[in-house]
PDBQT receptor file of N, H, CA, C and O in Angstrom, charges set to zero:
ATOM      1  N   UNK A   1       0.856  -1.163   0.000  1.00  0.00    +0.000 N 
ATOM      2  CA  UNK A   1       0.000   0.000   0.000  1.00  0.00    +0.000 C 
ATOM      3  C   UNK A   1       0.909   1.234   0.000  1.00  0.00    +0.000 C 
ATOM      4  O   UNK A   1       1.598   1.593   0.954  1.00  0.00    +0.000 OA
ATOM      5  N   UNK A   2       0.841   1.697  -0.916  1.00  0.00    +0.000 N 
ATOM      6  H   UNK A   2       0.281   1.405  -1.691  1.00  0.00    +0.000 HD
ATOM      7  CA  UNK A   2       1.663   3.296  -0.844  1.00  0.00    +0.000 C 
ATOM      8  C   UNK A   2       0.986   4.238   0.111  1.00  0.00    +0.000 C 
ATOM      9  O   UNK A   2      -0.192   4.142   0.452  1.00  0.00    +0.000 OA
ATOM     10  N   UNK A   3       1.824   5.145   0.507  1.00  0.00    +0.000 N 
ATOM     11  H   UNK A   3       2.782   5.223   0.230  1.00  0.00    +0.000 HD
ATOM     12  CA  UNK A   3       1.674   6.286   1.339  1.00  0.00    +0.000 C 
ATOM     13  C   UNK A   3       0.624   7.024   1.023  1.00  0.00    +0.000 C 
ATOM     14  O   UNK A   3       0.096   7.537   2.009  1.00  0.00    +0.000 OA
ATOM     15  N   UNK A   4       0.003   7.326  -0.250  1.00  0.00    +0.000 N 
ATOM     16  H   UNK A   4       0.432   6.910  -1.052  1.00  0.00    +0.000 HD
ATOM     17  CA  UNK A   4      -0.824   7.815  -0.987  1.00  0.00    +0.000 C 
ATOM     18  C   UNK A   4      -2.291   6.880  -0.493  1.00  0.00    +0.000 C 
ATOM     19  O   UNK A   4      -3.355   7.253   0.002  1.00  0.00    +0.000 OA
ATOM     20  N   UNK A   5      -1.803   5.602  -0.865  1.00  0.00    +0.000 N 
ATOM     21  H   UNK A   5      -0.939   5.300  -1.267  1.00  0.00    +0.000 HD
ATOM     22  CA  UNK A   5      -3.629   4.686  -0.665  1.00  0.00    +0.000 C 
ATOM     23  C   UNK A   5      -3.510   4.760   1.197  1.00  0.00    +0.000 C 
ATOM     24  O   UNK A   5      -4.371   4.262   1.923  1.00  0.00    +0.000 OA
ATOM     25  N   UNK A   6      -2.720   5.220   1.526  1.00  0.00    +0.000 N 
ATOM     26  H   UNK A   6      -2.021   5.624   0.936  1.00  0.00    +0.000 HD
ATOM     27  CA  UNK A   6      -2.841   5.212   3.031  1.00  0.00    +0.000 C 
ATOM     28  C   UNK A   6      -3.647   6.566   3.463  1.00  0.00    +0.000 C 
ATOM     29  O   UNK A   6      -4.718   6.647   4.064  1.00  0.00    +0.000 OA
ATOM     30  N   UNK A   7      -3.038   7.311   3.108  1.00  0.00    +0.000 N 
ATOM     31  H   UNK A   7      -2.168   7.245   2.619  1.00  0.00    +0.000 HD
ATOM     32  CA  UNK A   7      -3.911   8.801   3.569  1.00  0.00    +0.000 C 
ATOM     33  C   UNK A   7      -4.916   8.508   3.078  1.00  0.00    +0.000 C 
ATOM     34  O   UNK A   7      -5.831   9.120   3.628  1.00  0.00    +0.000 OA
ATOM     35  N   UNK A   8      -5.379   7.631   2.010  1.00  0.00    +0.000 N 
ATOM     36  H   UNK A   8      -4.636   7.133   1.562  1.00  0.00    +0.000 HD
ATOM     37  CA  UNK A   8      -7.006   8.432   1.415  1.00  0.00    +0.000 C 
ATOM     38  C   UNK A   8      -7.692   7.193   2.155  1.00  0.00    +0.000 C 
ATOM     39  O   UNK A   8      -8.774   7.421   2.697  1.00  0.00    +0.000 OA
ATOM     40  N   UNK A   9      -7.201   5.995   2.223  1.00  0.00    +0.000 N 
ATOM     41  H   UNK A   9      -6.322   5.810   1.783  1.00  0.00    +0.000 HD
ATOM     42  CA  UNK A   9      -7.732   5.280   3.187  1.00  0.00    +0.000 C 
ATOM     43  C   UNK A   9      -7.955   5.579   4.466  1.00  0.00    +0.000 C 
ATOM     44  O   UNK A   9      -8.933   5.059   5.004  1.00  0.00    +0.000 OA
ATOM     45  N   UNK A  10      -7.260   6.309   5.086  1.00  0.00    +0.000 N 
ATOM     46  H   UNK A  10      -6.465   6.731   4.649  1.00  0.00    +0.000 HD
ATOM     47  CA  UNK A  10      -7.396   6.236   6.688  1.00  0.00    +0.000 C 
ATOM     48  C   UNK A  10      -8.069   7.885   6.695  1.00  0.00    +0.000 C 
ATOM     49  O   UNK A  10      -8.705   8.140   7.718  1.00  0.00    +0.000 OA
ATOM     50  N   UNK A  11      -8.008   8.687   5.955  1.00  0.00    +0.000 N 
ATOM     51  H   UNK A  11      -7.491   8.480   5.124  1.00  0.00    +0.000 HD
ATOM     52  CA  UNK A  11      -8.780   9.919   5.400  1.00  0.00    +0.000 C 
ATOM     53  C   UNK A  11      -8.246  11.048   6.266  1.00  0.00    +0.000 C 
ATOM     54  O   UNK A  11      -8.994  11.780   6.913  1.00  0.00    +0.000 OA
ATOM     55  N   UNK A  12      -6.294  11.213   6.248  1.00  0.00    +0.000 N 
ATOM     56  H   UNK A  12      -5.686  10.618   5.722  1.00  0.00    +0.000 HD
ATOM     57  CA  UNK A  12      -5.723  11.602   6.681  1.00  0.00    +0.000 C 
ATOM     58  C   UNK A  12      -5.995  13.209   6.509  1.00  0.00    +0.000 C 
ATOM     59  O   UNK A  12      -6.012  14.119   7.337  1.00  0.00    +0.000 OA
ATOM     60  N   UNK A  13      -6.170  13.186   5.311  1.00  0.00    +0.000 N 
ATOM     61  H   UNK A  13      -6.156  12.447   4.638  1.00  0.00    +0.000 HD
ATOM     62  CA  UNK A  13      -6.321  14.615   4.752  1.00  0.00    +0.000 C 
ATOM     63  C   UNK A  13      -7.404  15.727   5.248  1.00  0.00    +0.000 C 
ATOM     64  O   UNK A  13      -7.630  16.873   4.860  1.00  0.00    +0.000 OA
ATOM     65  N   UNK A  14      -8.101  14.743   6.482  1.00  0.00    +0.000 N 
ATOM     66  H   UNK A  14      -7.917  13.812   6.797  1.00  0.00    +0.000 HD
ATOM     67  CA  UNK A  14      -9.482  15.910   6.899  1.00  0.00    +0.000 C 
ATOM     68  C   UNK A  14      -9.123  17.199   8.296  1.00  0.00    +0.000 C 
ATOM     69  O   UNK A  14      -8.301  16.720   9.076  1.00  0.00    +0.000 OA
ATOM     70  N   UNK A  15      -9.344  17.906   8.497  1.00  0.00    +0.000 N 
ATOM     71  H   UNK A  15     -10.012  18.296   7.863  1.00  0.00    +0.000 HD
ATOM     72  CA  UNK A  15      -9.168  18.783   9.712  1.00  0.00    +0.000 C 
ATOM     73  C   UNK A  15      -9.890  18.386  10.646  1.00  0.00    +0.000 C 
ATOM     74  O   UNK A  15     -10.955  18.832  11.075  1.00  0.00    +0.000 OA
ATOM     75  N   UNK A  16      -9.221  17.452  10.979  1.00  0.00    +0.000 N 
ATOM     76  H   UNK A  16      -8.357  17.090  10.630  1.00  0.00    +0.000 HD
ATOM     77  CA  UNK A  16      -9.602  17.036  12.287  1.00  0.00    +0.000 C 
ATOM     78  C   UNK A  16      -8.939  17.067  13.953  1.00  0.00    +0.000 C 
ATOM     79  O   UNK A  16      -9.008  16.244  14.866  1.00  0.00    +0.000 OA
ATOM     80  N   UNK A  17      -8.286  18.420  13.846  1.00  0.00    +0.000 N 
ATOM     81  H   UNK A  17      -8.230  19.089  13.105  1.00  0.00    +0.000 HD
ATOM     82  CA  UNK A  17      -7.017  18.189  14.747  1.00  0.00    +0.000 C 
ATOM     83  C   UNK A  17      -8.089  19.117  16.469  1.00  0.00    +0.000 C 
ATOM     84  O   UNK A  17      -7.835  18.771  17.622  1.00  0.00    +0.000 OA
ATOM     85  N   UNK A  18      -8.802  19.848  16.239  1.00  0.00    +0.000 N 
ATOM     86  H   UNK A  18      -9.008  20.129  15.302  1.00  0.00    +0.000 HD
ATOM     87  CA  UNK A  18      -9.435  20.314  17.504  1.00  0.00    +0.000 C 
ATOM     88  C   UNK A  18     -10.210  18.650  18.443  1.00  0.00    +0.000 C 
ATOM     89  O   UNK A  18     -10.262  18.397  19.646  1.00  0.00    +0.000 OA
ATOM     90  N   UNK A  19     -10.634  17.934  17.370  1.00  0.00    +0.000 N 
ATOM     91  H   UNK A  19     -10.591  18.139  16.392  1.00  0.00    +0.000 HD
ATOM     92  CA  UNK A  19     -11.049  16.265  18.172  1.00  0.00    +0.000 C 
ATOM     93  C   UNK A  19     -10.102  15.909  19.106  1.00  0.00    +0.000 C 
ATOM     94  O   UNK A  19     -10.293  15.535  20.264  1.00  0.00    +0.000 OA
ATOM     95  N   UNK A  20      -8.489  16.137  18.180  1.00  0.00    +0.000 N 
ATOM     96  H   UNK A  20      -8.334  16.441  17.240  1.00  0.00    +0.000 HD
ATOM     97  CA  UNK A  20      -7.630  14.894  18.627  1.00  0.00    +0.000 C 
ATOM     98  C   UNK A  20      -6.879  15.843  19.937  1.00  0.00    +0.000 C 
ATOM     99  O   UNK A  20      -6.392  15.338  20.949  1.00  0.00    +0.000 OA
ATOM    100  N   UNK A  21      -6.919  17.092  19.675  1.00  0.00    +0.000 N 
ATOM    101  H   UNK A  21      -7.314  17.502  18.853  1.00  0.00    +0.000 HD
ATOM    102  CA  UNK A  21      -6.432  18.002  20.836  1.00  0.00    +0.000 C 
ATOM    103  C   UNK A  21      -7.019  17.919  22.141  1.00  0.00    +0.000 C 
ATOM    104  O   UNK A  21      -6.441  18.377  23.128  1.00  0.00    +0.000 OA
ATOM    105  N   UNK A  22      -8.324  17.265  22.205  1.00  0.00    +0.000 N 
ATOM    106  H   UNK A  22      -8.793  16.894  21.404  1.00  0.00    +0.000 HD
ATOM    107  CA  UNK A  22      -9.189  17.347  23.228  1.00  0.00    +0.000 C 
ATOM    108  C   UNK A  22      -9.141  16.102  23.806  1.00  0.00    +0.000 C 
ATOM    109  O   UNK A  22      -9.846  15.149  23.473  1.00  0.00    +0.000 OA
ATOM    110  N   UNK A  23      -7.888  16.113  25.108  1.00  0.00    +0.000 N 
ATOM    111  H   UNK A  23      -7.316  16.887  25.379  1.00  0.00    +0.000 HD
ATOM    112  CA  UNK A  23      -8.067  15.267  26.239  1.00  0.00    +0.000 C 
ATOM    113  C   UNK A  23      -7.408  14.203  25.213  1.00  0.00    +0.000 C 
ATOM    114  O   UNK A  23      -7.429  13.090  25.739  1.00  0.00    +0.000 OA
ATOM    115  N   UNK A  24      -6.935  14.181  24.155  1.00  0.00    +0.000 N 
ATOM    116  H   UNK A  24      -6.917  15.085  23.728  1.00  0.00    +0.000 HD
ATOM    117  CA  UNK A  24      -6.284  13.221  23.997  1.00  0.00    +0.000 C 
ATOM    118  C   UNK A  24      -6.731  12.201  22.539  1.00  0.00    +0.000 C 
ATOM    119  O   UNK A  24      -7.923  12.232  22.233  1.00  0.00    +0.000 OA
ATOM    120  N   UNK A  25      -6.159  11.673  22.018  1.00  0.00    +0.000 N 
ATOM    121  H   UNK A  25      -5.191  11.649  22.267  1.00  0.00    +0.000 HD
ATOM    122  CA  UNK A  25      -7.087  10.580  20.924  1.00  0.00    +0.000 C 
ATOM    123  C   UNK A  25      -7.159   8.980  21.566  1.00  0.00    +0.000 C 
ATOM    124  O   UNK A  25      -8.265   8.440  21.568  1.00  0.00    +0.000 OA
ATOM    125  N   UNK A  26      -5.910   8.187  22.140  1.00  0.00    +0.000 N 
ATOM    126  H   UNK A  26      -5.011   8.625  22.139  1.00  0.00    +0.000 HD
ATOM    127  CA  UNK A  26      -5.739   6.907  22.098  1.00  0.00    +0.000 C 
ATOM    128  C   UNK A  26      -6.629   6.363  22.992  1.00  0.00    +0.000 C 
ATOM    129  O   UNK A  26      -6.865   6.923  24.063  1.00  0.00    +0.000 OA
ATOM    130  N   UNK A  27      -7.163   5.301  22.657  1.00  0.00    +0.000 N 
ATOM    131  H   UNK A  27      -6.972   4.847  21.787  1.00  0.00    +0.000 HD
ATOM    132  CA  UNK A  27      -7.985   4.920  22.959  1.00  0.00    +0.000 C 
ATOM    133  C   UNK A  27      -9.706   5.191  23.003  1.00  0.00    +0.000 C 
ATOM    134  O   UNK A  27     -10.619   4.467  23.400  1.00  0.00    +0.000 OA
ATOM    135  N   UNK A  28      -9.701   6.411  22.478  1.00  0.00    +0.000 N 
ATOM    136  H   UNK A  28      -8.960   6.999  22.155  1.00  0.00    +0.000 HD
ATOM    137  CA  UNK A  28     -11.610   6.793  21.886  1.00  0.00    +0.000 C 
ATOM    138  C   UNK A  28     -11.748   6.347  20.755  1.00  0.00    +0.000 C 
ATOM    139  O   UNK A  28     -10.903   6.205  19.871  1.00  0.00    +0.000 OA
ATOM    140  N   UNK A  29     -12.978   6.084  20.763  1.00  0.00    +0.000 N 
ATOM    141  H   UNK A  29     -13.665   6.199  21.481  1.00  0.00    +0.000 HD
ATOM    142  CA  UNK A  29     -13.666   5.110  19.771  1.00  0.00    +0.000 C 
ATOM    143  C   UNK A  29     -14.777   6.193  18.896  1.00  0.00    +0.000 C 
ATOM    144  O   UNK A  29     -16.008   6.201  18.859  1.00  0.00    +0.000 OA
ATOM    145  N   UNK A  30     -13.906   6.938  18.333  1.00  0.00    +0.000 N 
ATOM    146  H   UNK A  30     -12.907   6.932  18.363  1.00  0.00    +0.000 HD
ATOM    147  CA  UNK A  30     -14.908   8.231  17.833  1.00  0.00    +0.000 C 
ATOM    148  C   UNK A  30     -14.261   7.728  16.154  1.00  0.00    +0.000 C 
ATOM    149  O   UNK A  30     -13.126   7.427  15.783  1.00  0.00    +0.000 OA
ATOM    150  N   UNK A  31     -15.828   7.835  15.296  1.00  0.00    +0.000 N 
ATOM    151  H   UNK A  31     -16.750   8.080  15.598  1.00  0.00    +0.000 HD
ATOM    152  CA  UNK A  31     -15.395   7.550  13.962  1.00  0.00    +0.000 C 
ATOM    153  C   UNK A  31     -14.651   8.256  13.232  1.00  0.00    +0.000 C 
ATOM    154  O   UNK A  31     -14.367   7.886  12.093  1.00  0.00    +0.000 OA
ATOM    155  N   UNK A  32     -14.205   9.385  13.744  1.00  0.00    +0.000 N 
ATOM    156  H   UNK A  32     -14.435   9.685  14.669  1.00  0.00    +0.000 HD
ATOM    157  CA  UNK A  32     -13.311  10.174  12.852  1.00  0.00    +0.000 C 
ATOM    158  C   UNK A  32     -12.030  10.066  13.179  1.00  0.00    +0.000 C 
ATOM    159  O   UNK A  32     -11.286  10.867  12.614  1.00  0.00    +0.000 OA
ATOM    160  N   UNK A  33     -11.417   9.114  14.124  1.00  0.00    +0.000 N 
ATOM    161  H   UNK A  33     -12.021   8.463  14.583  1.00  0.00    +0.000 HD
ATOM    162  CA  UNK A  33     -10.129   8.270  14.541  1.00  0.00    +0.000 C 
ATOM    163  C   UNK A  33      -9.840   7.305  13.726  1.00  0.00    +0.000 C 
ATOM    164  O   UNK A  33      -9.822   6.257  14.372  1.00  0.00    +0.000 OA
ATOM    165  N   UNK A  34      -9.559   7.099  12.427  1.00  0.00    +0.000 N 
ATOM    166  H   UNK A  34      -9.574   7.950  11.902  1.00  0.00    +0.000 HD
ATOM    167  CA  UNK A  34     -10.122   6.245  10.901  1.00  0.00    +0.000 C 
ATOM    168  C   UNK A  34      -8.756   5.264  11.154  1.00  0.00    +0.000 C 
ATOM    169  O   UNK A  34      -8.791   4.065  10.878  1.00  0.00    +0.000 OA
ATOM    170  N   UNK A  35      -7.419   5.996  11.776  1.00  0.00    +0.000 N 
ATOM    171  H   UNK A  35      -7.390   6.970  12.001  1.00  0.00    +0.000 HD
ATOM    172  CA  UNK A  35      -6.333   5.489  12.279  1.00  0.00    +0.000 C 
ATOM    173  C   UNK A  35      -6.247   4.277  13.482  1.00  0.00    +0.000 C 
ATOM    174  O   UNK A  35      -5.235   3.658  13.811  1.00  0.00    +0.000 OA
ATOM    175  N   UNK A  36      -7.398   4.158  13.943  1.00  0.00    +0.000 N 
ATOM    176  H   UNK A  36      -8.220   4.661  13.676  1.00  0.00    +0.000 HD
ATOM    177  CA  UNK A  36      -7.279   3.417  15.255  1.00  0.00    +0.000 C 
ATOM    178  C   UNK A  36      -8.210   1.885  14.871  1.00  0.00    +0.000 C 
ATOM    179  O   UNK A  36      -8.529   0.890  15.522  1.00  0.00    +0.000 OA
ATOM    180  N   UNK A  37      -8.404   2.334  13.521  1.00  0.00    +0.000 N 
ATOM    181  H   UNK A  37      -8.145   3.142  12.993  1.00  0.00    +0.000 HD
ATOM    182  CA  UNK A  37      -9.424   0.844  12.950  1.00  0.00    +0.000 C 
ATOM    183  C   UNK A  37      -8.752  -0.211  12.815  1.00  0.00    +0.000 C 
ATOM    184  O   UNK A  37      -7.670   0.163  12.363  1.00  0.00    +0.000 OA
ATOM    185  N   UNK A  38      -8.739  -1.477  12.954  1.00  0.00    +0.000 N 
ATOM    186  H   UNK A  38      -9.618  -1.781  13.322  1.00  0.00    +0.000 HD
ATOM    187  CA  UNK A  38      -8.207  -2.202  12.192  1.00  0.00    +0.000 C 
ATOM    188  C   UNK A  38      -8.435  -3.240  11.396  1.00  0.00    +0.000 C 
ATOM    189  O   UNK A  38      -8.004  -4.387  11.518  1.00  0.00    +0.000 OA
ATOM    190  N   UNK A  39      -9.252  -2.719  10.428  1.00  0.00    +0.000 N 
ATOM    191  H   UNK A  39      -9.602  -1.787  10.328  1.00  0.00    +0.000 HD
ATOM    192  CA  UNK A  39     -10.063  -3.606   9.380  1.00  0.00    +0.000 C 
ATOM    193  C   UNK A  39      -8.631  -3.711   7.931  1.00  0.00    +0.000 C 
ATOM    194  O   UNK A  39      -8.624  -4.179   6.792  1.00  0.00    +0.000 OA
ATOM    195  N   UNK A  40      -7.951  -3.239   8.503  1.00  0.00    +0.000 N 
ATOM    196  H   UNK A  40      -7.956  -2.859   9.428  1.00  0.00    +0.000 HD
ATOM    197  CA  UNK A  40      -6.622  -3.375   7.105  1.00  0.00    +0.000 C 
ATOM    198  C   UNK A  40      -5.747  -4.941   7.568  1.00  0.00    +0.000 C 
ATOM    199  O   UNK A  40      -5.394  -5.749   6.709  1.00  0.00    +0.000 OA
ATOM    200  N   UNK A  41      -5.502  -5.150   9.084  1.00  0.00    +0.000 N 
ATOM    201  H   UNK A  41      -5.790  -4.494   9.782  1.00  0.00    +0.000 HD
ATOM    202  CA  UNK A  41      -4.724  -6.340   9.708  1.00  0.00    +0.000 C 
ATOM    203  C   UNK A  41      -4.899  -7.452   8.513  1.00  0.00    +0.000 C 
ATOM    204  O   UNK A  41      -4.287  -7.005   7.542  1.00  0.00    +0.000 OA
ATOM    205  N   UNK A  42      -5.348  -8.420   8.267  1.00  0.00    +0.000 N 
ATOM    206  H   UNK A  42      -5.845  -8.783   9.055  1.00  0.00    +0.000 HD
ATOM    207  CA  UNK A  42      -5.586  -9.479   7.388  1.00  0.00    +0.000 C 
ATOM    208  C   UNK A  42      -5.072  -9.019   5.874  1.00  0.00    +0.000 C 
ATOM    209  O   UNK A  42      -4.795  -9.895   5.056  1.00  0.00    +0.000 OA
ATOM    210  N   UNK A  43      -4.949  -7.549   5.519  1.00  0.00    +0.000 N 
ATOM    211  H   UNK A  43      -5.174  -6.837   6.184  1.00  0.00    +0.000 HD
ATOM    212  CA  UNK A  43      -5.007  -7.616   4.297  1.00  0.00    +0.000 C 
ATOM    213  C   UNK A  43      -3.456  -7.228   4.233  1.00  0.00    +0.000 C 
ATOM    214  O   UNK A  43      -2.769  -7.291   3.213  1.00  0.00    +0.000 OA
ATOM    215  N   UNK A  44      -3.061  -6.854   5.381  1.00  0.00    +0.000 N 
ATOM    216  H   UNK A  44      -3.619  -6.803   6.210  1.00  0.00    +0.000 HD
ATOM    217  CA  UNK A  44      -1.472  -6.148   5.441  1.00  0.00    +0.000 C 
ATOM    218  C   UNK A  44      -0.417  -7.477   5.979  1.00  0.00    +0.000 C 
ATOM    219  O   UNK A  44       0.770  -7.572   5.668  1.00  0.00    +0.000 OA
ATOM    220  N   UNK A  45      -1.004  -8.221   6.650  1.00  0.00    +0.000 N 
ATOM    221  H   UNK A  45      -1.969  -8.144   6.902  1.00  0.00    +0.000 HD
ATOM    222  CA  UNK A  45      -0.242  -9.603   6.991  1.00  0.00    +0.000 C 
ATOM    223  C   UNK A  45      -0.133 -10.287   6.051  1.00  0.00    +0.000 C 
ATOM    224  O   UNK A  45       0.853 -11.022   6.007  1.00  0.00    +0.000 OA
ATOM    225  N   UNK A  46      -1.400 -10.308   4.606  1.00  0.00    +0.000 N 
ATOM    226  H   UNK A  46      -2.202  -9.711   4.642  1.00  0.00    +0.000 HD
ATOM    227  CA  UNK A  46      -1.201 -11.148   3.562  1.00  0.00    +0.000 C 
ATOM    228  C   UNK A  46      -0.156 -10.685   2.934  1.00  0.00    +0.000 C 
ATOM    229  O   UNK A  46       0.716 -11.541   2.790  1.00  0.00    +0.000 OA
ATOM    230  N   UNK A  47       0.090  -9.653   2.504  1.00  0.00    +0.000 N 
ATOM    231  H   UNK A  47      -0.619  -8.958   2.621  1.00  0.00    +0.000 HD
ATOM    232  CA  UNK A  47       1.242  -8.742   2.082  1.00  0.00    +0.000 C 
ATOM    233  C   UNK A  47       2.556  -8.899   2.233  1.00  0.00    +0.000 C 
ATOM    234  O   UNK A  47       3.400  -8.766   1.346  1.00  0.00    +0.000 OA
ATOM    235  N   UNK A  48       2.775  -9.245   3.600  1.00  0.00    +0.000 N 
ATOM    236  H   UNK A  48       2.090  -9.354   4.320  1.00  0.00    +0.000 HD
ATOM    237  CA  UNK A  48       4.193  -9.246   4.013  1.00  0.00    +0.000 C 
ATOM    238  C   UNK A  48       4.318 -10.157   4.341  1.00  0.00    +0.000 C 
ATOM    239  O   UNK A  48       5.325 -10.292   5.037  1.00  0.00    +0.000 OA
ATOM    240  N   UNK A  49       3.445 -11.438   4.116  1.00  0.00    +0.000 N 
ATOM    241  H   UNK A  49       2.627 -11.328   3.551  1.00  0.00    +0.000 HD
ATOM    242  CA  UNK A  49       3.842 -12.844   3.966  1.00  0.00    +0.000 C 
ATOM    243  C   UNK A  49       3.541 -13.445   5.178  1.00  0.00    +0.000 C 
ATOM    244  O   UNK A  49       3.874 -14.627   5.260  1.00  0.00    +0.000 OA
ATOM    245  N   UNK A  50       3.009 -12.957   6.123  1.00  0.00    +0.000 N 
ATOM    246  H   UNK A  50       2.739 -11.997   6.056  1.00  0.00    +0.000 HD
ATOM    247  CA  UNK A  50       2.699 -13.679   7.781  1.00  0.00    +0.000 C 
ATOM    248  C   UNK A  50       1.423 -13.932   8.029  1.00  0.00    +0.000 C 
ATOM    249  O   UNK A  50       1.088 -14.418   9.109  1.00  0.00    +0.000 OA
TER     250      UNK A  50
């Protein structure tokens, strides 16, 4: 996956930085945390052979 299908996948490109400023991001389960999903695991292990 290039750096490119990564941002538009994980939808890096949105202004979302007043969310992540507030009290913190890791661990909230807020849909605009697109980074904290991990529906890619299975398709990124097939990839790199594990």
């Amino acid at each position: 996956m290039t750096p490119k299908k990564m941002i538009a996948h994980l939808k890096l490109a949105r202004p979302i930085y007043a969310e992540t400023s507030y009290g913190g991001h890791f661990g909230r389960n807020l849909p605009n945390f697109t980074w904290e999903k991990t529906d890619m695991v299975k398709k990124l292990r097939k990839a790199a052979g594990m």
